[in-house]
C-alpha positions in Angstrom: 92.5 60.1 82.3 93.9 57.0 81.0 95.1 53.9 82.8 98.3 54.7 83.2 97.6 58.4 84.2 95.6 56.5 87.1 98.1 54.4 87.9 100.9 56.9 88.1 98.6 59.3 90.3 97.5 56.7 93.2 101.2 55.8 93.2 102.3 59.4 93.7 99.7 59.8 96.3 101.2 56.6 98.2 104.5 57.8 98.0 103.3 61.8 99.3 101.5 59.6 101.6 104.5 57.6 102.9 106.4 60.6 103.4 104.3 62.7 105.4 104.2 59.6 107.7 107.8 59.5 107.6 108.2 62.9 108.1 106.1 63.2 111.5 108.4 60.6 112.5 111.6 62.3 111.8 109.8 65.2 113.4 109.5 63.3 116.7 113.0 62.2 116.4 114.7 65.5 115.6 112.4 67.9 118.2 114.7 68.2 120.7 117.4 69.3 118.1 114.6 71.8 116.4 114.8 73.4 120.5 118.2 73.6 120.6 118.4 75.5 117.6 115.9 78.0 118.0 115.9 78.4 121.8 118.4 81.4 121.6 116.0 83.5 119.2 112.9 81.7 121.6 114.6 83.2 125.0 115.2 86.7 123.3 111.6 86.6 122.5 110.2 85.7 125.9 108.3 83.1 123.6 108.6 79.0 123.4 109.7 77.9 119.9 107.3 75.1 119.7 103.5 75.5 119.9 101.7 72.3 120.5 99.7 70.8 117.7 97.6 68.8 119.5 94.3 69.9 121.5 90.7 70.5 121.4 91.3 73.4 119.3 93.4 74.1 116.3 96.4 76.6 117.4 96.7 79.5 115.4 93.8 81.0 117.1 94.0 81.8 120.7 98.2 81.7 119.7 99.7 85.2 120.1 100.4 86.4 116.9 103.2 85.2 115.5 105.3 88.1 113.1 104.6 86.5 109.9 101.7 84.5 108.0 100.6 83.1 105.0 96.6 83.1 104.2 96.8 80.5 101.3 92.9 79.4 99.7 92.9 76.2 97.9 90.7 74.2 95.2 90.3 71.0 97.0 90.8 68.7 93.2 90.4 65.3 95.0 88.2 63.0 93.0 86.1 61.4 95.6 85.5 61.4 99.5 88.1 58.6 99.9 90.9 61.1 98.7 89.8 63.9 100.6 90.2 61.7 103.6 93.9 61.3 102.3 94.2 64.8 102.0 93.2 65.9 105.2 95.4 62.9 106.4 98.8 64.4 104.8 97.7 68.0 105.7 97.6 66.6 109.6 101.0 64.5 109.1 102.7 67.8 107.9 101.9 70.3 110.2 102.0 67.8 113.4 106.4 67.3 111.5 106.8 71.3 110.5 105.3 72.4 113.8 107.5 70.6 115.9 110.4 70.6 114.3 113.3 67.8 113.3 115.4 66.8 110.8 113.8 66.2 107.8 113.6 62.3 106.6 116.8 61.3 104.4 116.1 61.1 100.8 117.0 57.8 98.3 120.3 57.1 96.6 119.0 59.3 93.2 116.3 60.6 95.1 114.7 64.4 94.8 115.3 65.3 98.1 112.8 65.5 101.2 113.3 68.6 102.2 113.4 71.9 100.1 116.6 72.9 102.6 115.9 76.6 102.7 115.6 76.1 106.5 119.0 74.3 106.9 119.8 70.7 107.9 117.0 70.9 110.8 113.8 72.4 110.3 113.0 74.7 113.4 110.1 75.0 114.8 109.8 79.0 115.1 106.5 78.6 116.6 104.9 77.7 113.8 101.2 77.1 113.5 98.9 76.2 110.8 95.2 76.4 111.0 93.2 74.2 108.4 89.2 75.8 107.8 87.0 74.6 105.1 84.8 77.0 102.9 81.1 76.3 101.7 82.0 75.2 98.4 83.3 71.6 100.0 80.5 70.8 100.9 78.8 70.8 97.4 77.6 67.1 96.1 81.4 65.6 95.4 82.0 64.1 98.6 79.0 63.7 99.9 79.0 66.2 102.7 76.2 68.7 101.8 74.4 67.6 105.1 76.9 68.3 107.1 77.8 72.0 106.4 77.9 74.5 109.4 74.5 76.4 109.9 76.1 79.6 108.9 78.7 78.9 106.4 78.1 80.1 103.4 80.0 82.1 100.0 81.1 85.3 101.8 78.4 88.1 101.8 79.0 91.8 99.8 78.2 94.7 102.2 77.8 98.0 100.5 81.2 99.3 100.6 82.7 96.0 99.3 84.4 95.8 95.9 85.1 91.7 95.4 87.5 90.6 92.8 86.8 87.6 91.6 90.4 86.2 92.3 90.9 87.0 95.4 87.6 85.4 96.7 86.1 81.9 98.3 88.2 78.5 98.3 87.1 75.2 99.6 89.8 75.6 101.9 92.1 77.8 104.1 95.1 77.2 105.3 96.6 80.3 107.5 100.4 79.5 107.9 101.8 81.8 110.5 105.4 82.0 112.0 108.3 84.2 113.2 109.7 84.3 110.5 109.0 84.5 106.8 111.0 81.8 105.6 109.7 79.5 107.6 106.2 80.2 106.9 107.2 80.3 103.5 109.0 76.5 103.6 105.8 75.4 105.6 103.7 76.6 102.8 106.1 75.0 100.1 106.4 71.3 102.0 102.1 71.1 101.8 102.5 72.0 98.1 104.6 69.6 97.1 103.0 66.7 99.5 99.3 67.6 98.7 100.2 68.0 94.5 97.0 66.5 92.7 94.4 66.9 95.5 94.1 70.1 96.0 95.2 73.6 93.9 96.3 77.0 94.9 93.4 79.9 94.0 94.5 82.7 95.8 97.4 83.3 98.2 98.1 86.8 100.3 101.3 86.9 102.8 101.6 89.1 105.8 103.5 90.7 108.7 102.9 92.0 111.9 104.6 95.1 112.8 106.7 95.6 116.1 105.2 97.7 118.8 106.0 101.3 118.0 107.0 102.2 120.9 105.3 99.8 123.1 101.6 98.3 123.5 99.5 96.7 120.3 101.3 96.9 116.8 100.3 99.0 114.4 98.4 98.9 110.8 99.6 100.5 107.6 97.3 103.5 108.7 99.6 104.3 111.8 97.0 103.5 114.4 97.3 100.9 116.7 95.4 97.5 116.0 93.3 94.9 117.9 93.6 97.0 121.5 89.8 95.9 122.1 90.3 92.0 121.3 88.5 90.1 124.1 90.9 88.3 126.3 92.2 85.2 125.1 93.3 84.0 129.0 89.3 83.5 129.9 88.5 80.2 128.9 84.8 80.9 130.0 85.0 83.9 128.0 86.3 81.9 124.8 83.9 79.3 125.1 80.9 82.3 124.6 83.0 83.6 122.2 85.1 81.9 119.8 84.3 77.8 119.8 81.2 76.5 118.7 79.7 74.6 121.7 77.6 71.6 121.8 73.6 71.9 121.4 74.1 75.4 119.5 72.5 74.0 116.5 75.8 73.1 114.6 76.5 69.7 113.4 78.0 67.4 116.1 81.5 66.9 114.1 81.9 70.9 114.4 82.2 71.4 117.9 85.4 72.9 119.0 85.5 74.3 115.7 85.4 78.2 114.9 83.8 80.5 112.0 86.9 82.2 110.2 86.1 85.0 108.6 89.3 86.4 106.5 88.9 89.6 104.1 91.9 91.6 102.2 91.7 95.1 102.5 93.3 97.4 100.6 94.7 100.7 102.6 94.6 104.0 100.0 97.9 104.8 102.1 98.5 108.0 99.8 95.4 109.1 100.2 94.8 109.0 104.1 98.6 110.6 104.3 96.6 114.0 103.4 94.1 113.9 105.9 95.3 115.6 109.0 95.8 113.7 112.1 92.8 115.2 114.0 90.5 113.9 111.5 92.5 110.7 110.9 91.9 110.4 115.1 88.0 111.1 114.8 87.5 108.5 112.3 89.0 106.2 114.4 87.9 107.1 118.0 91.7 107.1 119.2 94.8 109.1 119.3 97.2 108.1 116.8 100.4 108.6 119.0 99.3 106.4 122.6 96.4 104.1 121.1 94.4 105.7 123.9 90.3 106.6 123.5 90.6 110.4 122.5 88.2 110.5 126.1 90.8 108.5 127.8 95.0 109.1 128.3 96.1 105.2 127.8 95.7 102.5 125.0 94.2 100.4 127.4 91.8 103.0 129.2 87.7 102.1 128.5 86.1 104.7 126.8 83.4 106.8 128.7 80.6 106.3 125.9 77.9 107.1 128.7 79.2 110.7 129.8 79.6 111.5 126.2 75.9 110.8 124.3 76.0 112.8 121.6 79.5 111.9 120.5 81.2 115.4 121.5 84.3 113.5 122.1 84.7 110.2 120.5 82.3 110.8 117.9 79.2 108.5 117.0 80.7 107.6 113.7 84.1 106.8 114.7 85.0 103.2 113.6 86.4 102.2 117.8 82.5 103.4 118.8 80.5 101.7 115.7 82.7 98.3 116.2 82.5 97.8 119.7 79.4 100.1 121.6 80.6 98.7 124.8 76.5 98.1 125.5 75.5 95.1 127.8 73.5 93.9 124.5 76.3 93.9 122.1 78.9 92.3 124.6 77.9 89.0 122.5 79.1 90.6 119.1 82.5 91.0 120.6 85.1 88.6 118.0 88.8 88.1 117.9 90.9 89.5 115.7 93.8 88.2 114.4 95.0 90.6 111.3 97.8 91.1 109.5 99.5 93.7 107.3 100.5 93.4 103.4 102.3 94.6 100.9 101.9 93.6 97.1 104.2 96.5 95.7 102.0 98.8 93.3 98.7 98.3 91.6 98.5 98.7 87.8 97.7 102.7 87.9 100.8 102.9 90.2 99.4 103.5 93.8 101.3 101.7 96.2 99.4 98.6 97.0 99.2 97.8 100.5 96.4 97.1 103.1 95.5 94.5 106.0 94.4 91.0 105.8 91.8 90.9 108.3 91.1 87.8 109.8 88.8 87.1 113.0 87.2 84.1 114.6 83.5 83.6 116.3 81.5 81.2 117.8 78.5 82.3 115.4 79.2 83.9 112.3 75.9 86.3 112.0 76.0 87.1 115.6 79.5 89.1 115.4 81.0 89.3 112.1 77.9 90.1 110.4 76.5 92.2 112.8 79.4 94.3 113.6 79.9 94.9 109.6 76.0 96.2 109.6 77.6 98.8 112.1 80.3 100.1 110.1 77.8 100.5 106.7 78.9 103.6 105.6 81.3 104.8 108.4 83.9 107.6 107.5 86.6 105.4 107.1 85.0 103.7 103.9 86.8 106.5 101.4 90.2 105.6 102.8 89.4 101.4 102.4 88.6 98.8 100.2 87.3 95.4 100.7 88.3 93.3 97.6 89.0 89.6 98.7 88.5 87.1 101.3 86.0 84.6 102.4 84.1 82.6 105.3 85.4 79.8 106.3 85.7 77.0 109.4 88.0 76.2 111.2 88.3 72.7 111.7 88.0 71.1 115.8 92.0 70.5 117.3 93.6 67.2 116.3 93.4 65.5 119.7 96.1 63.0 119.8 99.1 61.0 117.4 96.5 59.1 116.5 93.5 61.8 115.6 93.8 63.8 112.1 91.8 66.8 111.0 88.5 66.1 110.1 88.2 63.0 111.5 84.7 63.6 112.8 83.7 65.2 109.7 84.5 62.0 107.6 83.6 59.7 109.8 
């Protein structure tokens, strides 16, 4: 790079810089217009429009799922520690504006304009929430972080009845955009493109929904089964602190507590396939009928299964992906994780199948405790010739921004 290249860059930065100040600013200013606007399509939904950026904990975690989300993994391309700080510094100054809401900061006589406008004049909240994690690869020997990598992070393992693509794998960092709806996820996604340009590139990027409850209860996957019915429950703080957040003196570095492992992995669906099974086996793979959600030993989604009056698997068989996932055991009660997945659908693969599947994403306190240990379970389950693990990675979710004055990764650069 010559001088001038340098020159031009830094100045580009300042200004991206300067406008995600701005921007948060504007944000603050225009929130109560950001309300107004969506609070119609908020009170239909029984839901608040806004969801609060600042805490101990990201949002985007605990949030109820929104309907829409982006899982976007980037090449961080910053050249040294000082611009990752910068970074991390516009990716906090964005969200903490595009959460909230507002009208976007007025652009210069001659000016490109702030704001790509496909959201209108203001910019509505929609309860938007993005969650920022960090893969293994950041902490390499470029910003001088390698001592301060979580215990278990590491490049995402290959169990036996993966199938990794290369493209569709790792990143030094995730950002999971999710929404109500798709344009605003997708104008939340475009804004940190545009504002992070030159420190940090897009490697792989996988958009997804979240059906509607058919006809009531937990939505369903592209297999017609109801999905996440057995997600612990996010209300229990106690039970979220066992869970999901890494606590102090658990071994982790200090910077990572209130921080979570993120595990996300793209899994492709043979939809055509599964369609010619018949619904009885479909429901013994599973462990549930397809129609109600409900254990096939039970008559409601919501009912426990009765594992201990049924040892040899007469009834929900001891195969079946509900009884390998979650044995219900006093020992494994510390495997449970929460999921958070979402639906896709990429149009047709290159032999002409229909290509559609689930990105599934969960969060635990202690990546090898649950993740890992639940995917030794399902080794080899029924369900692996109807699915196909191709993409994904660990990652960790950064601790909460804590105030206007806190930005992501503050501890972690400190």
């Amino acid at each position: 790079m010559n001088g001038s290249e340098g020159v031009g860059r830094r100045s580009f930065l300042r200004r991206a810089m300067a406008a995600g100040v701005s921007g948060a600013a504007a944000g603050a200013v225009g929130l109560r217009m950001a309300e107004a606007a969506a609070e119609p399509d908020g009170a239909a939904a029984g839901t608040a429009p806004v969801v609060p950026f600042h805490g101990a904990h990201q949002a985007g975690i605990l949030t109820p799922s929104q309907r829409s989300a982006a899982f976007t993994a980037f090449d961080v391309t910053a050249r040294d520690r000082s611009e990752l700080a910068e970074l991390l510094r516009i990716l906090t100054e964005r969200l903490r504006f595009l959460t909230a809401g507002g009208s976007p900061l007025p652009a210069g006589i001659g000016e490109p304009p702030s704001d790509s406008g496909v959201l209108g004049p203001v910019v509505p909240a929609d309860r938007l929430t993005g969650t920022v994690a960090v893969g293994a690869s950041l902490f390499d020997d470029r910003y001088g972080l390698s001592g301060l990598r979580p215990r278990r992070l590491r490049t995402m393992d290959v169990f036996p009845d993966d199938a990794p693509e290369d493209a569709w794998c790792h990143g030094d960092l995730m950002l999971q955009l999710c929404a109500e709806n798709p344009d605003t996820v997708l104008h939340a996604l475009r804004d940190i493109a545009r504002h992070t340009r030159g420190l940090m590139q897009v490697r792989w990027r996988m958009d997804g929904f979240v059906s509607p409850p058919r006809p009531g209860g937990s939505p369903r996957n592209l297999l017609g089964f109801k999905d996440g019915t057995a997600n612990p429950d996010i209300r229990d703080s106690r039970l979220m602190d066992r869970l999901i957040w890494v606590e102090p003196g658990a071994g982790e570095p200090d910077w990572a507590v209130g921080g979570s492992y993120q595990v996300v992995r793209l899994i492709r669906m043979l939809v055509e396939f599964w369609d010619r099974v018949s619904v009885n086996e479909q429901e013994r793979m599973i462990g549930r009928a397809r129609d109600t959600g409900a254990p096939l030993d039970g008559s409601a989604e919501f009912d426990a299964p009765r594992y201990a009056q049924d040892p040899k698997g007469d009834v929900v068989p001891l195969d079946s992906h509900m009884r390998l996932a979650n044995p219900r055991t006093p020992a494994d009660a510390a495997t449970r994780l929460l999921r958070r997945g979402y639906n896709y659908d990429q149009g047709l693969l290159s032999n002409g199948d229909l290509d559609m599947g689930l990105v599934f994403c969960c969060f635990q306190q202690d990546l090898d405790r649950q993740f890992v240990t639940v995917q030794k379970r399902l080794a080899g389950e029924p369900m692996t010739d109807y699915i196909k693990p191709y993409g994904g990675g660990y990652f960790f979710a950064l601790p909460g921004v804590r105030g206007p004055a806190d930005r992501l990764g503050s501890a972690l650069l400190a």
